[in-house]
LODO-192578 format. One record per residue (C-alpha): residue in one letter; x, y, z. Coordinates in pm, whole numbers, padded with zeros to 5 digits, always signed. Example, Ala and Ser with C-alpha at 12.3 -4.5 7.8 and 13.67 -1.06 7.14 Angstrom:
residues 2
A+01230-00450+00780/S+01367-00106+00714/
END
This chain:
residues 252
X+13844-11635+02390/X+14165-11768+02249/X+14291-12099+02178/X+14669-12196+02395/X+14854-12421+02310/X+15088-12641+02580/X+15431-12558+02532/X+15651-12938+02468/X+15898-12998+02724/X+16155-12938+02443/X+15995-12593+02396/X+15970-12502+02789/X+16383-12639+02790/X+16508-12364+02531/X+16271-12062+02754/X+16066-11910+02377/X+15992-11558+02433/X+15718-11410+02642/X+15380-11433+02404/X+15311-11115+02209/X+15062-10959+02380/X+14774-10704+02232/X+14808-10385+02341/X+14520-10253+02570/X+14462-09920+02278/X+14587-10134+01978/X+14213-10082+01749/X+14272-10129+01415/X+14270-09808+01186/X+13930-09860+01026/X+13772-09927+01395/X+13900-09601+01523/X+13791-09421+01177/X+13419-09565+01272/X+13426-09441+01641/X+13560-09146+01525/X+13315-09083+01314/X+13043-09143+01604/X+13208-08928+01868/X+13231-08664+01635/X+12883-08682+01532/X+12778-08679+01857/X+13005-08408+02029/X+12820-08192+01715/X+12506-08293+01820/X+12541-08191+02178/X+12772-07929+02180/X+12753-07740+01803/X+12442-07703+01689/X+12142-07565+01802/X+11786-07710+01803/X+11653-07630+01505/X+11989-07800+01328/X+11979-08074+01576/X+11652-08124+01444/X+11725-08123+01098/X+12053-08348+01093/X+11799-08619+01271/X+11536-08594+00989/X+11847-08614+00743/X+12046-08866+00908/X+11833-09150+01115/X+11640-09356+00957/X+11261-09277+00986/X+11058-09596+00872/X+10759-09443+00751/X+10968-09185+00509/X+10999-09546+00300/X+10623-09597+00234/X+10572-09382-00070/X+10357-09114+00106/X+10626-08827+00166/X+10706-08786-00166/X+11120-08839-00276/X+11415-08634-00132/X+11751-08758-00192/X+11858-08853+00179/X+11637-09171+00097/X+11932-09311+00011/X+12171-09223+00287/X+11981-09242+00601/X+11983-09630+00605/X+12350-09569+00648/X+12389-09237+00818/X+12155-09309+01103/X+12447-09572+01226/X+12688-09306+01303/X+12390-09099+01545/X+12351-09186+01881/X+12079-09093+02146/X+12291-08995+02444/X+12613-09021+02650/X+12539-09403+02756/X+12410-09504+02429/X+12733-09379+02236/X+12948-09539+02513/X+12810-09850+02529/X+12789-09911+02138/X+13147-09808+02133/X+13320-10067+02361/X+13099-10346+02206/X+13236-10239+01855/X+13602-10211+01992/X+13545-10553+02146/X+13385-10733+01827/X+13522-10514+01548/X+13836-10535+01641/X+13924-10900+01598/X+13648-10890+01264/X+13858-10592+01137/X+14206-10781+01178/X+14048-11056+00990/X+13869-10914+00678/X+14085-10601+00634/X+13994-10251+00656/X+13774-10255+00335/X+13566-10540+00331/X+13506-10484+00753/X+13355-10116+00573/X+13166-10310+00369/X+13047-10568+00600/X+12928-10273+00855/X+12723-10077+00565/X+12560-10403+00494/X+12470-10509+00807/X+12352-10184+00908/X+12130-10170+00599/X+12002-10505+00697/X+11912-10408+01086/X+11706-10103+00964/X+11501-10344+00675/X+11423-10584+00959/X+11324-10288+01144/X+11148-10155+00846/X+10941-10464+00734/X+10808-10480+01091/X+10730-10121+01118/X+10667-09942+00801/X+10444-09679+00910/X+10642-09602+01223/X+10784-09220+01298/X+11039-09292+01549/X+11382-09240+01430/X+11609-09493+01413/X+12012-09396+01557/X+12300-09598+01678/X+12568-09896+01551/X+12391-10137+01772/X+12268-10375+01429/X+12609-10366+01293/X+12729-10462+01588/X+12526-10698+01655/X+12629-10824+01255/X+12957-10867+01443/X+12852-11059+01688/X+12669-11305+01456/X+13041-11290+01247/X+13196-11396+01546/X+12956-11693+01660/X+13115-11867+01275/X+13423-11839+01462/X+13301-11982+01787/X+13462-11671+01940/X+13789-11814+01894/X+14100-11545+01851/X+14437-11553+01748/X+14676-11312+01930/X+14984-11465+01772/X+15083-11195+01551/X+14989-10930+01852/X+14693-10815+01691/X+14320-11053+01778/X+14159-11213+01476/X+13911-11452+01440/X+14103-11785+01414/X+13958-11986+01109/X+13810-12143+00947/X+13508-12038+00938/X+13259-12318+01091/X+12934-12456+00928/X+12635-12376+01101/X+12577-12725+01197/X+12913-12676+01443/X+12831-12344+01507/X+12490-12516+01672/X+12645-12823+01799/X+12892-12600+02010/X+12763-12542+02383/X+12972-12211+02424/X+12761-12051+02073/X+12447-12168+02154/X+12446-12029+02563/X+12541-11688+02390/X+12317-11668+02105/X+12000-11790+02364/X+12134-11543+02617/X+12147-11276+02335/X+11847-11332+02204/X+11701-11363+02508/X+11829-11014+02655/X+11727-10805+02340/X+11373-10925+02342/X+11318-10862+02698/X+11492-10477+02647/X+11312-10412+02299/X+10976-10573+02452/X+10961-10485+02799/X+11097-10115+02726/X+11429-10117+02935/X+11775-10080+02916/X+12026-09896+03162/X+12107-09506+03024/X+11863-09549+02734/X+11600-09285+02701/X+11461-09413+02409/X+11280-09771+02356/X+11588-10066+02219/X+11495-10137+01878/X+11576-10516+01930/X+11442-10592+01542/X+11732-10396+01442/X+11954-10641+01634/X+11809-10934+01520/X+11871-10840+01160/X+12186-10705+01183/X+12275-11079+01349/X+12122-11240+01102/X+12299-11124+00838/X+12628-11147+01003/X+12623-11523+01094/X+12453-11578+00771/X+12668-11400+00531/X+13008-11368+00665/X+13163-11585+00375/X+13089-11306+00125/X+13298-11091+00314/X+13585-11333+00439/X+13849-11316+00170/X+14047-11602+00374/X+13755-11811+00378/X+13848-12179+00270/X+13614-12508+00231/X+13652-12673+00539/X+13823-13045+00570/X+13547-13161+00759/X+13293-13320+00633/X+13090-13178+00225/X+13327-12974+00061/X+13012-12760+00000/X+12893-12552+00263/X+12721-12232+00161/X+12595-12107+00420/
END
């Protein structure tokens, strides 16, 4: 969504310029790097290797929960798969649908923190979706793939902004400031979402279903990449200012 303002009389007497409008294409360059990155994992997945590889680069790359409790002794991808395993993807649909989501949310976040601290925000979010996922299912085998928890991270991000964009520069942004969670909660819009969200991830994670997914929706990797968006989006907002409501000290 995006805020318009009425043009004055004054203004609609002297005819201002047309808007700048976003181009349909225009991602910023540290979006495009991340669905590179994706499709180009995935084209090697399907199309490059063979099984055996295939088969390897999973056990390298996702993250496997139960690697994590001490009993498989140390190798050094321990370190890397809680970040890797964003970057894999399960098939055609799940690839697709993870991308539009993170041109559609990343795009405006990206625009707003800048290339490096949007990096940073999607490794920590990421890392935070698979130790929800982790803390609930430490023994499990099932590897973990996809963006989808720091997307979601994005998502939460963009609920501080109550979903508000600025296109006046021709590039979306989140509009600031960024709100306190007691507006975030007192805002109609936010709260439908984040009940509808919430509400659609349990019933895919729970129930087992989700259109062109082949494997079950790990909604606790959702949940805490959310989480840790809406929570901890200051840390990464470089623009972010007190607001002029109310305390000067909000934290959160």
């Amino acid at each position: 969504m995006s805020e318009q303002q009425n043009p004055t009389e004054a203004d609609t007497a002297e005819s201002p310029p047309p808007p700048a409008r976003e181009p349909v294409f225009n991602l910023p360059p540290i979006v495009l790097a991340v669905i590179g990155i994706c499709a180009a994992v995935f084209l090697l997945q399907q199309y490059v290797l063979n099984d055996a590889q295939q088969m390897t680069l999973l056990y390298d790359g996702a993250f496997i929960p139960v690697l994590y409790t001490g009993q498989y002794g140390f190798d050094w991808f321990l370190f890397t798969r809680p970040f890797t395993y964003a970057f894999m993807h399960g098939g055609f649909a799940h690839i697709a649908i993870n991308m539009v989501w993170l041109a559609a949310f990343g795009s405006p976040l990206a625009n707003r923190l800048g290339g490096l601290w949007f990096a940073l925000f999607f490794a920590v979010t990421g890392l935070a979706a698979v130790a929800l996922f982790w803390a609930i299912h430490p023994y499990g085998e099932a590897p973990l793939v996809g963006a989808s928890g720091a997307i979601s991270g994005m998502m939460g991000a963009a609920a501080r902004f109550g979903f508000r964009t600025d296109r006046s520069s021709g590039k979306a942004a989140f509009a600031s400031p960024v709100l306190p969670i007691s507006l975030v909660l007192r805002s109609r819009g936010v709260v439908i979402f984040l009940a509808v969200w919430m509400i659609i991830n349990l019933a895919t994670g729970l129930l087992g279903f989700a259109p062109g997914a082949d494997g079950q929706i790990a909604w606790e990797a959702h949940i805490g990449g959310f989480v840790a968006g809406f929570f901890g989006l200051r840390w990464f907002d470089w623009r972010w200012q007190p607001p002029e409501w109310g305390s000067t000290d909000h934290r959160t």
